[in-house]
C-alpha positions in Angstrom: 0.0 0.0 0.0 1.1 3.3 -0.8 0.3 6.8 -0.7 -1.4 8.7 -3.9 0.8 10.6 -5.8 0.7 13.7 -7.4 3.2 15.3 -9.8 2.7 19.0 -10.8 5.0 20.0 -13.8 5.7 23.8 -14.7 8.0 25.9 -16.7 9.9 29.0 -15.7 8.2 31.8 -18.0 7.8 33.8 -15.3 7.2 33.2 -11.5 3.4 32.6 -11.6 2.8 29.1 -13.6 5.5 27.5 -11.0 4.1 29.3 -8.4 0.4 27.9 -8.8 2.1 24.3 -9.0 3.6 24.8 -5.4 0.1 26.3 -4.2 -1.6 23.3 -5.4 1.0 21.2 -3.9 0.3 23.2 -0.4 -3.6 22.6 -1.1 -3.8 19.0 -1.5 -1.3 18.4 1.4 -3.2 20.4 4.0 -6.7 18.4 2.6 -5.1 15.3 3.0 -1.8 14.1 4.2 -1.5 11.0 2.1 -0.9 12.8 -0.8 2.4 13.2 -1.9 3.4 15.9 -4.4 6.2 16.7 -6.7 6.8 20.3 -8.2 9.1 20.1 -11.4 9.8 23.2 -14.2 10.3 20.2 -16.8 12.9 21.9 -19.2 14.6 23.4 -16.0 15.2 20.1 -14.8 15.9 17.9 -17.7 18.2 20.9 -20.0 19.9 23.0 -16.4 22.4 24.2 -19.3 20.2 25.5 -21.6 17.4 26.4 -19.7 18.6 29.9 -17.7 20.0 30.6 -21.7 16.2 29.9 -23.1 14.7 32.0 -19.9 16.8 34.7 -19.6 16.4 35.6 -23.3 12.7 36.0 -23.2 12.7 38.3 -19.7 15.6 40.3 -22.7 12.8 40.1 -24.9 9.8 41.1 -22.4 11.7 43.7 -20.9 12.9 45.0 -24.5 10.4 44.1 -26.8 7.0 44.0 -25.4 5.4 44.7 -28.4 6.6 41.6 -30.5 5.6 39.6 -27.4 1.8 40.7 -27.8 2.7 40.2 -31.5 3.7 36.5 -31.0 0.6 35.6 -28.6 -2.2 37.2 -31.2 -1.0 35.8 -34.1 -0.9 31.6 -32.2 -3.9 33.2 -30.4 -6.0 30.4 -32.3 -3.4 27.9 -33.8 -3.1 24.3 -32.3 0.3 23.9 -31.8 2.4 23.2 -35.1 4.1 20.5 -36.7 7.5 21.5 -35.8 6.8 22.8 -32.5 5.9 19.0 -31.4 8.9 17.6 -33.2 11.2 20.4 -31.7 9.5 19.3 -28.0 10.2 15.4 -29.2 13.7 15.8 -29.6 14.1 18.1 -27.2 12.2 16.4 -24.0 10.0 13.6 -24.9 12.2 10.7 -24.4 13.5 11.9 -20.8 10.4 13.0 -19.8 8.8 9.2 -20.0 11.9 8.5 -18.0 11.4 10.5 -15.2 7.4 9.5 -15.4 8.5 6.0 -15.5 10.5 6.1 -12.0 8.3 8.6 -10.3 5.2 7.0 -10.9 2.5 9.1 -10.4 -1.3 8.4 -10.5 -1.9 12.0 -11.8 -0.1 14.6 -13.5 -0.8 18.2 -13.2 0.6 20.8 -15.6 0.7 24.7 -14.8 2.3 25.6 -18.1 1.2 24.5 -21.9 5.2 22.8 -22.4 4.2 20.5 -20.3 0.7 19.5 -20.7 2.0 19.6 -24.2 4.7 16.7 -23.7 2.4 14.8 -21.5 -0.2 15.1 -24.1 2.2 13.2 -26.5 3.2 10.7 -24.0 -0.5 9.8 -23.1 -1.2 9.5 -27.1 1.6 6.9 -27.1 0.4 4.6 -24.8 1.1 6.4 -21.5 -2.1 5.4 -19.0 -2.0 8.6 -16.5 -4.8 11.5 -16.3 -3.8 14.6 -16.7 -5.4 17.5 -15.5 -4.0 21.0 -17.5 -4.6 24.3 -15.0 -4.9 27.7 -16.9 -2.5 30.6 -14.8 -4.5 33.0 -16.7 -8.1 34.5 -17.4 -7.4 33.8 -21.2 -7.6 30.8 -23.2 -4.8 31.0 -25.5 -4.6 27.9 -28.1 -1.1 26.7 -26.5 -2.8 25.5 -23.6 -5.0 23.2 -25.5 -4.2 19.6 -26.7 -5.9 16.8 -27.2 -4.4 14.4 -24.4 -5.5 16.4 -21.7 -8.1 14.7 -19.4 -9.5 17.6 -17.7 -8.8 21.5 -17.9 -9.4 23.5 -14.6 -9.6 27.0 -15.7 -9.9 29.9 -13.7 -13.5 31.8 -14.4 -16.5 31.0 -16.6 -15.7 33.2 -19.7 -12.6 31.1 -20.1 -14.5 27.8 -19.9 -17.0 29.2 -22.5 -13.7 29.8 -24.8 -12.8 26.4 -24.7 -15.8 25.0 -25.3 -15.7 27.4 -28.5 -13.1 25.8 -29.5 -13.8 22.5 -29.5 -13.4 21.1 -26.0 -16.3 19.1 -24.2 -18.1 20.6 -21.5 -17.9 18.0 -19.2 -13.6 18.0 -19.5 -13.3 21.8 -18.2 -14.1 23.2 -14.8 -14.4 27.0 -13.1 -12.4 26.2 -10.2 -10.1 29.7 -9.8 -6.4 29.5 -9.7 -4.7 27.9 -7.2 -3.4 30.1 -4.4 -1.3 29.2 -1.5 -3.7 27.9 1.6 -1.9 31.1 3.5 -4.4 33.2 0.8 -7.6 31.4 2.1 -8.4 33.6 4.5 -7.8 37.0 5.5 -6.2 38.3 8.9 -6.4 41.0 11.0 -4.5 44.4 9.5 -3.8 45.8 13.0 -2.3 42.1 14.6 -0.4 41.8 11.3 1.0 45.3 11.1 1.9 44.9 14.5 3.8 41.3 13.6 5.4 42.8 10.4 6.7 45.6 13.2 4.8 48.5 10.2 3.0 51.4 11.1 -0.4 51.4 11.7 -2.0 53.5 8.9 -2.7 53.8 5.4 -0.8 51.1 3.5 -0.2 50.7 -0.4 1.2 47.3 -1.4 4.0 47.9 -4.6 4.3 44.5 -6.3 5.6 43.7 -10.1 9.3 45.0 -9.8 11.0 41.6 -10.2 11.5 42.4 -13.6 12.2 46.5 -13.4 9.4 47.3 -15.5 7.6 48.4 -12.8 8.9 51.5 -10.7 10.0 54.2 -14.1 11.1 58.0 -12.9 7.7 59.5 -12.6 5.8 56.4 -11.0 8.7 56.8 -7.8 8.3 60.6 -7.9 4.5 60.5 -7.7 4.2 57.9 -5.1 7.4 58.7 -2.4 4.9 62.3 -2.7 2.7 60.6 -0.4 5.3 59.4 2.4 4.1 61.4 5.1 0.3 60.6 4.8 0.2 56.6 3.3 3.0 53.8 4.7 4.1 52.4 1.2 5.8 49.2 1.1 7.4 47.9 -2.0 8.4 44.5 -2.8 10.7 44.0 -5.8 11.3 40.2 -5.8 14.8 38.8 -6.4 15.7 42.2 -8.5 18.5 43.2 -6.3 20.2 45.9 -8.5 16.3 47.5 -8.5 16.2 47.0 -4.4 20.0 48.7 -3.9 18.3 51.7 -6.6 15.3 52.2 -4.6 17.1 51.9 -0.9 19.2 54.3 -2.3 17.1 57.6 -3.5 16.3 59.7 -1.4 13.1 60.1 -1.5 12.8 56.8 -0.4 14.5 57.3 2.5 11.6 57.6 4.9 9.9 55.4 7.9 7.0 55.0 5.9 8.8 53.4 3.0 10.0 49.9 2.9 11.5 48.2 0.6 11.4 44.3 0.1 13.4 41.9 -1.8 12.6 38.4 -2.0 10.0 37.3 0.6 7.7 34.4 1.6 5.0 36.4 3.5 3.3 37.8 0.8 0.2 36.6 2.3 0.9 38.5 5.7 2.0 42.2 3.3 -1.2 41.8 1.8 -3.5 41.3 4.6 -1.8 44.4 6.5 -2.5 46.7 3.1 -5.4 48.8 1.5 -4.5 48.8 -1.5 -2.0 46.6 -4.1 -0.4 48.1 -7.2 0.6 45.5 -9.4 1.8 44.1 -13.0 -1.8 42.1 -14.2 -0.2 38.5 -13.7 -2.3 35.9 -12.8 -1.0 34.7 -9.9 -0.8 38.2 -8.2 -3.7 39.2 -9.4 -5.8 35.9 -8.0 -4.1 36.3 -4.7 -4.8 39.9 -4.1 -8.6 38.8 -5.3 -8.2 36.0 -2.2 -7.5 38.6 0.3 -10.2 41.3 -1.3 -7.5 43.9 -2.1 -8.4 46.4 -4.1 -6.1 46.3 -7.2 -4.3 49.2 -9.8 -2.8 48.0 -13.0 0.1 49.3 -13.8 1.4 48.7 -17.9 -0.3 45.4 -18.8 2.4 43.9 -21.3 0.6 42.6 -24.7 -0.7 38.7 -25.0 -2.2 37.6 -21.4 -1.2 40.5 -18.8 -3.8 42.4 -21.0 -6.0 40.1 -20.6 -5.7 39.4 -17.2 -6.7 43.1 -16.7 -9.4 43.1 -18.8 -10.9 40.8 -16.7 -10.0 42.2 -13.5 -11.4 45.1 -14.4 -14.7 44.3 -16.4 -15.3 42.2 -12.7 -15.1 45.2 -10.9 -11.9 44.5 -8.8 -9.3 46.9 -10.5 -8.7 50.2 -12.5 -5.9 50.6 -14.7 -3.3 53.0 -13.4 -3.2 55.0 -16.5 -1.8 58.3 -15.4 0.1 59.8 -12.5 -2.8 61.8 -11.5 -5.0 58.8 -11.5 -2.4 57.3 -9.0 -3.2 60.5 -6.7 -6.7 59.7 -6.7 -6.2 56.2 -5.4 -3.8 57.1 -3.3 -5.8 60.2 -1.3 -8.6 57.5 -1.2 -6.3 55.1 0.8 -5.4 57.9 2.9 -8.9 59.1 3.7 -9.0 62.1 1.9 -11.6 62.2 -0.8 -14.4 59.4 -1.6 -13.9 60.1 -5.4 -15.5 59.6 -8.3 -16.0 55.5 -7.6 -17.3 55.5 -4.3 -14.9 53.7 -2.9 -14.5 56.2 -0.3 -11.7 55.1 2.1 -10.9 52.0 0.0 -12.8 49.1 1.7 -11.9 45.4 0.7 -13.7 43.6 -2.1 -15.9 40.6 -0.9 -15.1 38.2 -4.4 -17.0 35.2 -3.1 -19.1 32.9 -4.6 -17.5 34.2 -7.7 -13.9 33.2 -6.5 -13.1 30.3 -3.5 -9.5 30.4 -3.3 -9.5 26.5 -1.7 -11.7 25.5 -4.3 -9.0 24.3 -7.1 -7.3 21.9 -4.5 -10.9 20.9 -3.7 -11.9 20.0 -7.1 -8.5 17.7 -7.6 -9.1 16.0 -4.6 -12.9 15.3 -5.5 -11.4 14.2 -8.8 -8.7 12.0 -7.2 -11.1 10.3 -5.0 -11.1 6.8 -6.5 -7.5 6.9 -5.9 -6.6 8.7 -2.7 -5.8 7.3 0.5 -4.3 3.9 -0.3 -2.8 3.0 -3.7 -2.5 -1.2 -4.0 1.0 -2.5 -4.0 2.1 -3.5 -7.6 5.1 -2.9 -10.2 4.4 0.6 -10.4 5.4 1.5 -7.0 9.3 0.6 -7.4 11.4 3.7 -5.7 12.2 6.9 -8.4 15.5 7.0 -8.8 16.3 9.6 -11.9 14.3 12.2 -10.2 14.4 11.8 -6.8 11.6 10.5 -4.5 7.8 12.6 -4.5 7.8 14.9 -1.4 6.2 13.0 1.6 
């Protein structure tokens, strides 16, 4: 007897597709300790040469180019993936890949990236006997994600289940179940006790998130909102970017009590729950966990292809504006501070209530429902021999 297993594969694009894998991971092991999980950025793991080479040119071509990115994501916007992309992923990954499934033996496979789901698509066509379940980061459907090996789709609102259904996938294989967010985002603390843990002020905070990258915090965003250091606490978190941290320690206007500067942190949860207000890049991880906690969200400089649609989304639902000037930055920011109600009403901003329309447990929830005739106990048989490529599923 064994327990179930569960192996979540990703790709490094950006922070958010791994970062929903590890949330789902944390989901299923707080529902039920008998699952064991496995979080893995495929070409990460199988190319560690190549991979940082392949990543670190498309942040050079995000940062640089923005425009060709949203050129490249309309124009495959509606193409199935292409003849030579699937020969490029077989001799790329497709032979090590059913090696490392082979020793770690999973009963499911959950992919948070369309690489992935892609290969394991492939594999599954071949002969491969696994489900896989394919979660969508983003409040888009583009045609990477879908392929025809993939047992179930988890999506993360109703319009994007109506776009797959447009396209050709059965009702019955996709599900509104949110995207996965750390079990720290299910519920929301106390600002005042979590101020008071972080060691912050209490009063007006605005949460700065987005800068891993530097495409965040330009000239006149920094001017405009170290303007407000006496009346709003402004905490900005800038990821693993330290030449961006050192640059922002460093000015001085944002030397002040009431500005703090973060690098990389793991209590994103806590900064959140102690804040009126988040500024962010429209990714969909960020954006899902500062709909979790109810935070009302600005948009700053959606990049073409997905970020764009994340915020129309977010915004069409009500739980964002796009920050589209500096003086529309002033507005938000005298309404955090108490100043003005302006023109939205929000007043002194109050947290959004998102539920039914978003139940941040619910994705680990739905996998477990779907895992049922498998969880707890898995019979002894040949299957169950120890991993040995890929080291041994997290316990």
């Amino acid at each position: 007897m064994r327990k179930t297993r569960v192996l979540i594969l990703s790709e490094g694009f950006g922070s958010g597709h791994t970062q929903a894998g590890y949330a789902l991971a944390a989901g299923l092991k707080k529902m039920d300790r008998n699952i064991q999980t496995k979080v893995m950025e495929l070409g990460s793991f199988l190319n560690p040469t190549a991979a940082p080479l392949i990543l670190s040119a498309y942040r050079a071509t995000v940062n640089t180019s923005p425009t060709l990115v949203g050129m490249m994501y309309r124009m495959k916007y509606k193409k199935p993936v292409g003849r030579f992309s699937w020969m490029a992923l077989h001799t790329m990954l497709y032979h090590q890949t059913a090696q490392v499934i082979e020793q770690l033996q999973p009963d499911l496979i959950i992919c948070t990236h369309p690489i992935p789901s892609a290969i394991i698509s492939r594999l599954k066509r071949s002969g491969m006997d696994i489900p896989l379940y394919t979660v969508i980061t983003d409040y888009d459907a583009h045609s990477s994600w879908i392929t025809p090996g993939v047992d179930r789709y988890l999506v993360s609102a109703p319009e994007v289940r109506a776009l797959l259904i447009q396209r050709g996938i059965k009702p019955e294989a996709v599900q509104v179940t949110g995207i996965p967010v750390h079990p720290d985002f299910w519920s929301v603390r106390d600002k005042q006790t979590v101020r008071k843990e972080l060691a912050i002020k209490d009063m007006p905070t605005v949460f700065v998130m987005g800068g891993g990258w530097g495409l965040l915090f330009k000239e006149d965003f920094i001017s405009r909102l170290a303007a407000w250091r006496e009346r709003v606490q402004i905490v900005c978190c800038v990821g693993s970017n330290a030449k961006l941290a050192a640059k922002l320690r460093n000015d001085p206007r944002f030397d002040h009590p009431n500005i703090i500067v973060l690098g990389y942190t793991r209590e994103i949860s806590k900064w959140m729950d102690a804040s009126d207000l988040l500024i962010t890049k429209p990714g969909g991880m960020t954006c899902t966990e500062g709909l979790a906690k109810g935070l009302p969200m600005l948009f700053f400089e959606s990049l073409p292809g997905q970020e764009a649609k994340n915020c129309e989304y977010f915004v069409k639902s009500g739980y964002g504006e796009v920050l589209a000037s500096g003086d529309a930055l002033d507005i938000w920011l005298r309404r955090v501070a108490g100043e003005s109600a302006g023109s939205s009403g929000y007043g002194k901003v109050k947290r959004l209530n998102p539920q039914p329309v978003y139940k941040p447990e619910r994705c680990a929830q739905t996998v477990m429902q779907l895992l049922q005739p498998a969880s707890g106990s898995v019979p002894d048989r040949e299957r169950m021999k120890e991993p040995r490529l890929a080291g041994q599923m997290a316990n």
